[in-house]
C-alpha positions as CSV (number, residue, x, y, z in Angstrom):
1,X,32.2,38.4,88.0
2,X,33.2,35.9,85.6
3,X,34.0,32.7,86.7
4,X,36.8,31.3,84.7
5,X,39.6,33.8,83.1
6,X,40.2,33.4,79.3
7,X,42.6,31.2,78.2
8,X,45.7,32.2,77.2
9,X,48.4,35.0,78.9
10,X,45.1,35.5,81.7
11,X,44.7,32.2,82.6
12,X,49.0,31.6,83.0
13,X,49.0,34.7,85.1
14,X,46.5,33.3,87.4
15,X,47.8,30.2,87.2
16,X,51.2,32.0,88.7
17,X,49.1,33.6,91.2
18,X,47.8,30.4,93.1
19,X,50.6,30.5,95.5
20,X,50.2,34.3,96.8
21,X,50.7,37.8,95.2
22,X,53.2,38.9,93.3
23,X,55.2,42.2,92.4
24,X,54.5,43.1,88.2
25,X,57.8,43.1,87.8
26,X,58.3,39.6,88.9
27,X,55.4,38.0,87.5
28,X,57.1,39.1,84.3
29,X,60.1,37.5,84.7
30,X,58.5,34.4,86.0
31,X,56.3,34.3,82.7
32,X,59.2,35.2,80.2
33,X,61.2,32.4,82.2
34,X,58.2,29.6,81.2
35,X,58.6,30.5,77.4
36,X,55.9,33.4,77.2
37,X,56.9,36.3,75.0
38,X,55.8,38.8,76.7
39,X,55.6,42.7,77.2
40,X,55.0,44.6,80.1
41,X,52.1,46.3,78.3
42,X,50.9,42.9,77.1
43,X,50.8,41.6,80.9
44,X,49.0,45.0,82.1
45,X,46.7,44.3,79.5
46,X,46.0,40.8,80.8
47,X,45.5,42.2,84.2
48,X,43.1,44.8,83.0
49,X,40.8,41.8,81.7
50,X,41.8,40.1,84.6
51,X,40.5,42.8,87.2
52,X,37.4,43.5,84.8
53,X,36.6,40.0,85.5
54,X,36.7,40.7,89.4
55,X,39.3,37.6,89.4
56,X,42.8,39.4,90.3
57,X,43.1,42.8,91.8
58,X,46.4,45.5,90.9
59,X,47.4,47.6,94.0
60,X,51.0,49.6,93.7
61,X,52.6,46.8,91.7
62,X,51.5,43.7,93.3
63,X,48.7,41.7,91.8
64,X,46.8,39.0,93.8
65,X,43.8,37.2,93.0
66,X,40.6,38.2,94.5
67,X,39.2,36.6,97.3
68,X,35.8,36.7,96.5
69,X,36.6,35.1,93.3
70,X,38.1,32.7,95.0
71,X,35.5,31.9,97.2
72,X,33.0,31.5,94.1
73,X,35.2,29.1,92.7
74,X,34.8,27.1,95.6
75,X,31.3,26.9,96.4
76,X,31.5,26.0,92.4
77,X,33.5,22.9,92.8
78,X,31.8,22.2,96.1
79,X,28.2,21.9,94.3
80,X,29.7,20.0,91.2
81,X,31.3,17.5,93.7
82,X,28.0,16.8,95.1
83,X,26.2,16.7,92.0
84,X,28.8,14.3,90.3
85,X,29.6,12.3,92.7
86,X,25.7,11.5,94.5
87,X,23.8,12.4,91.3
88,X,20.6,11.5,93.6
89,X,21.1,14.2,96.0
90,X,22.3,17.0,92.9
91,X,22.7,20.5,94.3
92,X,20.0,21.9,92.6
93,X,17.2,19.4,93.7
94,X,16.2,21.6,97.1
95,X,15.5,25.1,95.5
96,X,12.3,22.7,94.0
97,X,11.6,20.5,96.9
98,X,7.7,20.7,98.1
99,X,6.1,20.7,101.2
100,X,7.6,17.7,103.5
101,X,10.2,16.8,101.4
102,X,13.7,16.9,102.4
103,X,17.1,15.8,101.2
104,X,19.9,14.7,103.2
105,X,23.6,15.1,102.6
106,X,27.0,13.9,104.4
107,X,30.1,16.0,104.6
108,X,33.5,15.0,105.9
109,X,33.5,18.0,108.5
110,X,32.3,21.3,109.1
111,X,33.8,23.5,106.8
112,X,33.4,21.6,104.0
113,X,29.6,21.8,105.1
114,X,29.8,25.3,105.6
115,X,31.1,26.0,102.3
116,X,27.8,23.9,100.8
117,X,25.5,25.4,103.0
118,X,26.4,29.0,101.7
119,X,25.7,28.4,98.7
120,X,22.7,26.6,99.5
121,X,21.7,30.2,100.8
122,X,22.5,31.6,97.8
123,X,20.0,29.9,95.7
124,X,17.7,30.2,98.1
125,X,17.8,34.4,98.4
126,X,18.0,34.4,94.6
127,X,14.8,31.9,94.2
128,X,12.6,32.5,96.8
129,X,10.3,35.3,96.4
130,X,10.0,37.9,99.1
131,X,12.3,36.4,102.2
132,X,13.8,39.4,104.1
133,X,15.5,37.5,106.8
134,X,17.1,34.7,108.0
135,X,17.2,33.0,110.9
136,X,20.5,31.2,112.3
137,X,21.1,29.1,115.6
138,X,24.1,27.8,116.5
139,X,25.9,27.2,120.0
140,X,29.0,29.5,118.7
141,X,29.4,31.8,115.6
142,X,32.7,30.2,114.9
143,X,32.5,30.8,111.0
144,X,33.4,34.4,111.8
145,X,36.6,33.1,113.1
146,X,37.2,30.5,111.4
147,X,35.5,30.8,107.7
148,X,35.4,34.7,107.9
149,X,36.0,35.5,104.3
150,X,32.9,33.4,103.5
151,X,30.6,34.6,106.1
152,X,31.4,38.1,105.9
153,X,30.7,38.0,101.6
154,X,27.3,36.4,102.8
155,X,26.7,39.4,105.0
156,X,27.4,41.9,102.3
157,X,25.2,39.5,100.2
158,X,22.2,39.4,102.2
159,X,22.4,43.7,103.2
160,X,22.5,44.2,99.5
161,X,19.4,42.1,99.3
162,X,18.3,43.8,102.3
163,X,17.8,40.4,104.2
164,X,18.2,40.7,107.3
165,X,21.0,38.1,108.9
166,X,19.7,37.2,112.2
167,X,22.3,35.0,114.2
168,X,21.4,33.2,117.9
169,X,24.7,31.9,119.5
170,X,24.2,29.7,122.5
171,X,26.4,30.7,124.9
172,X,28.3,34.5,125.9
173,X,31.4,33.3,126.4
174,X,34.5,36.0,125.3
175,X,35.1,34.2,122.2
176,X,30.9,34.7,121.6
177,X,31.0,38.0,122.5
178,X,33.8,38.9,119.9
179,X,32.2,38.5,117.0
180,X,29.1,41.2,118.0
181,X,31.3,43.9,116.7
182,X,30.3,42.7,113.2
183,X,27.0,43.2,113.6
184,X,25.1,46.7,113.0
185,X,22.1,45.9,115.2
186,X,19.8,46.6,112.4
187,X,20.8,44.9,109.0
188,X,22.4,41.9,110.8
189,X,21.7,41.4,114.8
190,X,23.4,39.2,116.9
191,X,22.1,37.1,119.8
192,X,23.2,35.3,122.6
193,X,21.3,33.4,125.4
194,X,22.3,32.9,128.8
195,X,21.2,29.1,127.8
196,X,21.5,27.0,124.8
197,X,18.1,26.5,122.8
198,X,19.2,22.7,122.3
199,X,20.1,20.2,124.7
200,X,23.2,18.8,121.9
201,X,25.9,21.4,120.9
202,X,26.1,19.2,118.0
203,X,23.0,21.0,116.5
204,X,22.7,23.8,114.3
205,X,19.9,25.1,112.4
206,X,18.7,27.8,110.1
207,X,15.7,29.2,108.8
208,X,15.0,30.7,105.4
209,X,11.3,30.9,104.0
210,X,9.7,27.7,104.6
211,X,13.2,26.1,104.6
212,X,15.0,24.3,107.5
213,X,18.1,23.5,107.3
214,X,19.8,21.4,109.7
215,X,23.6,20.0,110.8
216,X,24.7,17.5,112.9
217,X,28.4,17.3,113.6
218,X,30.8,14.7,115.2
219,X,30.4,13.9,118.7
220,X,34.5,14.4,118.6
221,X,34.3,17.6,116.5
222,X,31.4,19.3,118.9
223,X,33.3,19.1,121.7
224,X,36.8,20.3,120.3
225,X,34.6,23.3,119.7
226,X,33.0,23.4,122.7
227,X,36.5,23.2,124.7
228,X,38.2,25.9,122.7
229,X,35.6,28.1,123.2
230,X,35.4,27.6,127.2
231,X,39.6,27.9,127.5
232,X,39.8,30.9,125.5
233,X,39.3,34.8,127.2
234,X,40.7,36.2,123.9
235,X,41.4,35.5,120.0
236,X,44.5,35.8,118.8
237,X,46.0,34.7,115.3
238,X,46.8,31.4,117.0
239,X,43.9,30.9,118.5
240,X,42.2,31.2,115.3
241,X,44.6,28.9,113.6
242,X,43.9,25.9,116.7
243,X,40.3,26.8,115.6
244,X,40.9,26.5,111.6
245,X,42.4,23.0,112.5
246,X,39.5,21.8,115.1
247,X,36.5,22.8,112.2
248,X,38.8,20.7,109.6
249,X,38.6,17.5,111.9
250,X,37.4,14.4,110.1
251,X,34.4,13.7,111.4
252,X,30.9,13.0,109.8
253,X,28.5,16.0,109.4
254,X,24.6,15.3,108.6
255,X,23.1,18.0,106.5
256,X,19.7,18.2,105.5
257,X,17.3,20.4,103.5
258,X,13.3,20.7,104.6
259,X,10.4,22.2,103.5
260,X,8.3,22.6,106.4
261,X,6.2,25.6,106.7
262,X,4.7,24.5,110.4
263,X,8.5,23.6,111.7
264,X,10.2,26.7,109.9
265,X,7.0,28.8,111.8
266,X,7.7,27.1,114.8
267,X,11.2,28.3,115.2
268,X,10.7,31.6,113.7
269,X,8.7,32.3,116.8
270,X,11.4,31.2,119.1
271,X,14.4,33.2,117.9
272,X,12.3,36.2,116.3
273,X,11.5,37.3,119.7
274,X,14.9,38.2,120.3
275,X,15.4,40.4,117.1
276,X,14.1,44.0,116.4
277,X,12.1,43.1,113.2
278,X,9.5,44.0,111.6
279,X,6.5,41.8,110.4
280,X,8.3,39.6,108.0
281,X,7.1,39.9,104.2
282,X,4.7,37.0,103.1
283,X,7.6,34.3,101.5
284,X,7.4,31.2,99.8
């Protein structure tokens, strides 16, 4: 999947494709009306390189950009944010960090620091030797609401890698219980306790390798969640969209990186109890 499209008739039809799909036919008309000279076999052409590239997709006459493109190019510009703009805490600095180090980062609010944090994953899978599973607390699994595009491509991600996704929600409420139908019960397994593991609802944790990583949110922002969550019996497109807004709240999110082999132990005992897993693979 390239990352950019060449420059060019490729890179003006995506650029006309930033607002939402559009029908062939129109897209042509729209491009002839900016001063290209085009032909419709010029454009299909373009969109064959286009699709070949994984960035735009062609289904009965519409073409659209592709999502998981799309999602690339953001955790793209998410890691060349941080590594521009607080050169002491660059992106790549964790995939190297040794034992007891740890780097700390602030984000504006939690999807910003969900974004980061899957690609933090990324590296991780692709660097670290032998990890086949990942462990995941958090008191709700609202990116499956809320962020869904991105947590579902890291699903896919990690079952192609055969890794397993290991999730521990906090709670059962309806909203909690939703979400279990993306799980298969073997490649990714869903949990949820009749009590949270932490006293705060404002902390969330994973564990990958010898790797803990860590978020704090708001005060503010923890709660929103917390409220939605114990108001709601159902999700409906509304529901989801309150929920988009209350995970875009400004509020201050502290998001760190470990290396800890005794702490990442420590609470691989705790929630790998509650999984059907094998004995994990030595990892790094």
């Amino acid at each position: 999947m390239s990352l950019f499209p060449a420059g060019g008739l490729a890179e003006a039809v995506v650029l006309e494709l930033y607002q939402g799909p559009l029908e062939t036919e129109l897209l042509l008309k729209v491009l002839e009306k900016k001063g290209w000279r085009v032909t419709k076999q010029g454009v299909y052409k373009a969109l064959k390189n286009l699709r070949d590239q994984e960035i735009a997709l062609l289904h009965r006459g519409e073409v659209s950009l592709n999502v998981r493109w799309l999602a690339r190019l953001e955790r793209f510009v998410s890691l060349a944010q941080h590594a521009y703009f607080d050169p002491s805490a660059s992106a790549g600095q964790f995939a190297n960090l040794r034992e007891g180090e740890r780097i700390v980062y602030s984000f504006k609010n939690p999807v910003s620091v969900d974004t980061f944090w899957n690609h933090v994953l990324y590296i991780l899978f692709e660097t670290l030797p032998n990890v086949d599973r990942w462990f995941a607390y958090s008191p709700h699994h609202w990116f499956l609401l809320a962020h869904r595009k991105e947590e579902l491509a890291l699903m896919k991600f990690m079952a192609e890698r055969k890794i397993r996704y290991l999730f521990t929600a906090g709670h059962r409420y309806p909203l909690d219980r939703f979400v279990a139908k993306d799980f298969d019960g073997t490649k990714a397994q869903y949990c949820m306790k009749e009590k949270p593991l932490l006293t705060s609802s404002r902390l969330l944790f994973n564990v990958v390798g010898d790797f803990v990583i860590e978020a704090q949110y708001d005060a503010r922002v923890a709660e929103a969640i917390e409220a939605f969550y114990a108001s709601h019996q159902k999700i409906t497109q509304e529901g989801i969209e309150e929920l988009e807004k209350i995970v875009k709240m400004p509020g201050r999110v502290r998001f760190s990186i470990t290396r800890n082999r005794k702490k990442a132990e420590k609470w691989k005992k705790v929630l790998e109890k509650d999984f059907y897993v094998k004995a994990s693979r030595k990892s790094a």
